[in-house]
C-alpha positions as CSV (number, residue, x, y, z in Angstrom):
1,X,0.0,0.0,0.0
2,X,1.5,3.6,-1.1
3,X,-1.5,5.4,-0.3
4,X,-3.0,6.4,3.3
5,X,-5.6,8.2,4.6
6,X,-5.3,9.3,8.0
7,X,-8.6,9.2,10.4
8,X,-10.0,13.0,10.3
9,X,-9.7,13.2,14.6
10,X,-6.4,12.1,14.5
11,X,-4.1,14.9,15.4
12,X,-0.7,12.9,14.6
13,X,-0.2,10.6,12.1
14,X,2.9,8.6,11.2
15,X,4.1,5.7,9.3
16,X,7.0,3.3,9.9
17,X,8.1,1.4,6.7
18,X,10.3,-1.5,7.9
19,X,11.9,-3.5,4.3
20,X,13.6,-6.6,5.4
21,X,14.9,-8.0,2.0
22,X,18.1,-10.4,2.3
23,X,17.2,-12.1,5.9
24,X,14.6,-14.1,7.9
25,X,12.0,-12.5,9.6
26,X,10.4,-15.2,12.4
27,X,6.7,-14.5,12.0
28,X,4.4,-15.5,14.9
29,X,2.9,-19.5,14.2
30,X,-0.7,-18.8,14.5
31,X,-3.4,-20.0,12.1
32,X,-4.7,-16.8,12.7
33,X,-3.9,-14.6,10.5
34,X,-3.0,-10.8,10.8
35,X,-5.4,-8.1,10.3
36,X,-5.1,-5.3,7.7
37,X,-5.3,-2.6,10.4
38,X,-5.1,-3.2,14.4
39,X,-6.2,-0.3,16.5
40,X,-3.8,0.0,19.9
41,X,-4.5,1.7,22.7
42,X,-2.0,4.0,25.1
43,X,0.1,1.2,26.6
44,X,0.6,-1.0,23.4
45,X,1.5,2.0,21.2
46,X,4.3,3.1,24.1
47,X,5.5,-0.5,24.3
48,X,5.9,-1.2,20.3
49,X,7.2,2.6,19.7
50,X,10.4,1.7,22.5
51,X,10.8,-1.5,20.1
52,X,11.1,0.4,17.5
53,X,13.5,3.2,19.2
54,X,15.6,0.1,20.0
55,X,15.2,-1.0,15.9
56,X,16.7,2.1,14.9
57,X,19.2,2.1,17.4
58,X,20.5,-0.8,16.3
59,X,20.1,0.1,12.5
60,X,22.1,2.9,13.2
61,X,25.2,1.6,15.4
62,X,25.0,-1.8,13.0
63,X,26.5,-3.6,15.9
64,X,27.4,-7.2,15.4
65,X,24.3,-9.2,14.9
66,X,22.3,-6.4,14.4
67,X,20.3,-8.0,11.5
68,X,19.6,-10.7,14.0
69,X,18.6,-8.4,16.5
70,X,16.0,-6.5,14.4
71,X,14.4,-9.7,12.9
72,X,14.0,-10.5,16.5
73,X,12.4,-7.0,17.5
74,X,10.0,-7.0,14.2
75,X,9.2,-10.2,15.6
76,X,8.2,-9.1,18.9
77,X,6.1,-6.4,17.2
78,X,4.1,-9.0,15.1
79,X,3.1,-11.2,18.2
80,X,2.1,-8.0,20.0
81,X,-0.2,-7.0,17.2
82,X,-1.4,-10.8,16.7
83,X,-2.3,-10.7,20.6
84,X,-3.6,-7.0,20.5
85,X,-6.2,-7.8,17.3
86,X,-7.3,-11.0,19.6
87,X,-7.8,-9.3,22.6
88,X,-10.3,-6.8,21.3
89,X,-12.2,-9.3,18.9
90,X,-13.1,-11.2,22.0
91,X,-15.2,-8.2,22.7
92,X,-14.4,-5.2,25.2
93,X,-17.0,-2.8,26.4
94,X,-15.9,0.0,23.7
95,X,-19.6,1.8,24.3
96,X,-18.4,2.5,28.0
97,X,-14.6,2.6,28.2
98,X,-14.2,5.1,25.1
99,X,-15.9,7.5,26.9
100,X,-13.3,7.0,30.2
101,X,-10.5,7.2,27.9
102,X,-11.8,10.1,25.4
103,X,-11.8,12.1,28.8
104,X,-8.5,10.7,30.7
105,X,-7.0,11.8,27.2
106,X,-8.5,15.6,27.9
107,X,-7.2,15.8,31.2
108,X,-4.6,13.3,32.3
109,X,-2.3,16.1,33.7
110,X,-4.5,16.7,36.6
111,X,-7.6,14.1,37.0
112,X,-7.2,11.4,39.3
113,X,-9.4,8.5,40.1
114,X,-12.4,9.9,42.6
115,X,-12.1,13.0,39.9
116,X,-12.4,10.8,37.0
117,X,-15.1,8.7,38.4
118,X,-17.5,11.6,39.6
119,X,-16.9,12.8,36.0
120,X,-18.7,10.0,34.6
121,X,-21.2,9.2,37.8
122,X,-19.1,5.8,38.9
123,X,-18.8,5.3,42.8
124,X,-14.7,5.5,42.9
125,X,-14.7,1.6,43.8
126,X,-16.5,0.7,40.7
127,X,-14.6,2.7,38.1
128,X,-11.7,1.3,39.3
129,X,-12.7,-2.0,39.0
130,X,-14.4,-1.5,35.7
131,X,-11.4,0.2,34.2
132,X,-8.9,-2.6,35.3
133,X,-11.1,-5.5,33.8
134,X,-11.5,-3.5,30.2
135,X,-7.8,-1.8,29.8
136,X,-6.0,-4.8,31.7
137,X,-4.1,-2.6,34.1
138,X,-5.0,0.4,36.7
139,X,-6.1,4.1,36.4
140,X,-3.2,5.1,37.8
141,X,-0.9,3.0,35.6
142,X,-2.8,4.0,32.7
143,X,-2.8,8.0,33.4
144,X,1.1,7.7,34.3
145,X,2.2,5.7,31.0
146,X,0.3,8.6,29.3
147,X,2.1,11.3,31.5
148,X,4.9,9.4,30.6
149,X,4.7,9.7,27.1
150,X,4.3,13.2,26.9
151,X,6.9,13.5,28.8
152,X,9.2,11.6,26.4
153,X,7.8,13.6,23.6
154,X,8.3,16.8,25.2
155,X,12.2,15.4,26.0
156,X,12.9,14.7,22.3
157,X,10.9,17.8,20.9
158,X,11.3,20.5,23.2
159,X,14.6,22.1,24.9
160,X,12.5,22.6,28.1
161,X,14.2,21.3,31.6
162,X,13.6,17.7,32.6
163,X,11.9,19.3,35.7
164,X,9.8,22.1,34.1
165,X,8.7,18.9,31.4
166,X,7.7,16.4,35.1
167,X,5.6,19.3,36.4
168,X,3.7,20.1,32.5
169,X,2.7,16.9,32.6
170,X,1.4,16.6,35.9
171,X,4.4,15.0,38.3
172,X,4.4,17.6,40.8
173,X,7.0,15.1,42.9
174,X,10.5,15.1,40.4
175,X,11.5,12.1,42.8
176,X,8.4,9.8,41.4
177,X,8.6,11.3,38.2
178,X,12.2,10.2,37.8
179,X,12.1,6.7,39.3
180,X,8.7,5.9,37.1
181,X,10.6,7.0,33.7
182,X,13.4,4.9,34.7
183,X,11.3,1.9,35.1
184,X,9.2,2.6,31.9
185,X,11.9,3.9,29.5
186,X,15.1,2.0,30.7
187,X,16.8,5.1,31.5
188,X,17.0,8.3,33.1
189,X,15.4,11.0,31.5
190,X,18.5,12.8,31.1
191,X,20.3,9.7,29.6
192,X,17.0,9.3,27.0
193,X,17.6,13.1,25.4
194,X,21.6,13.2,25.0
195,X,20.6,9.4,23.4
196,X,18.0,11.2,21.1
197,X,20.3,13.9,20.3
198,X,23.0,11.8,19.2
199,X,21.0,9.7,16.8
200,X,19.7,13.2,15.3
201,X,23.3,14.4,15.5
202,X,24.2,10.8,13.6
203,X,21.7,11.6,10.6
204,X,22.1,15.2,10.3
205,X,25.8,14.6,9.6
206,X,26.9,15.2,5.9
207,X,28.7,11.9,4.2
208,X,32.1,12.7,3.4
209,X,33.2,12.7,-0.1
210,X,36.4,11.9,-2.2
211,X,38.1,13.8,-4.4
């Protein structure tokens, strides 16, 4: 396919062409087969997008074994989807949870739970339930991966201070933000810019030519 057309409400849109031509790629042994499009939610789309930061990480160092390495990640990225399109054809109350997510999307920076749940007329006890059994993890694991990655957008986009990006996004304690980014992005936030800047640095620099 050479042609897309994005979704109207979608404010981003962005396409990742991965051409494996000369080597193997491991493709998941199901008899079911792949669907044309998967829709992901918040968590999957931060999980697959750090594959593929760690794709183009090894793409660009070409390490030994890299080709291994990113047959292995593209993989990875196949079984998630294979597992993410099953998950949500066995059926997920979309009617009620799009709602809950439409509006955590609006206002992640500052809602919490008892917030949230008034919102939309839950008892806090109930939402919380409700929301773990349809997203598969908590309210507050699902508003801090989304904090999260705004924050890691804002680190790789903006020149703003790590501590001036924790508070934007609504970590009003540095200490938790920084021990919560570690443990979702591998790193410190400090380690994941000077890593972004140095792949940018890497592709803005101009071959050198013979004479």
């Amino acid at each position: 396919i050479h042609t897309y057309y994005p979704d109207p409400s979608c404010t981003e849109f962005g396409i990742i062409n991965c051409i494996f031509g000369n080597f193997p790629v491991l493709l998941p042994s199901s008899e079911e087969p792949l669907p044309e499009i998967v829709s992901l939610d918040l968590p999957s789309i931060g999980e697959i997008s750090q594959i593929f930061e760690k794709m183009e990480k090894e793409y660009t160092e070409k390490s030994i074994g890299y080709k291994d390495a990113l047959s292995s990640y593209l993989s990875l990225i196949l079984i998630k989807l294979l597992r993410e399109s099953r998950r949500r054809s066995a059926g997920t109350a979309h009617s009620v949870i799009l709602p809950i997510l439409d509006y955590i999307e609006n206002h992640y920076k500052e809602t919490d739970l008892k917030a949230c749940a008034d919102y939309l007329s839950y008892s806090p006890a109930y939402f919380s339930k409700l929301f773990k059994d349809n997203v598969g993890m908590t309210f507050t694991q699902y508003v801090n991966n989304r904090k999260l990655l705004e924050a890691i957008r804002l680190l790789a986009e903006t020149q703003l201070s790590i501590d001036a990006i924790a508070e934007l996004v609504g970590f009003h304690n540095k200490n938790h933000f920084y021990r919560l980014f570690k443990e979702y992005a591998g790193v410190t936030p400090a380690a994941f810019r000077a890593n972004r800047r140095h792949i940018h640095r890497k592709k803005e620099k101009p071959a050198e030519s013979g004479r």
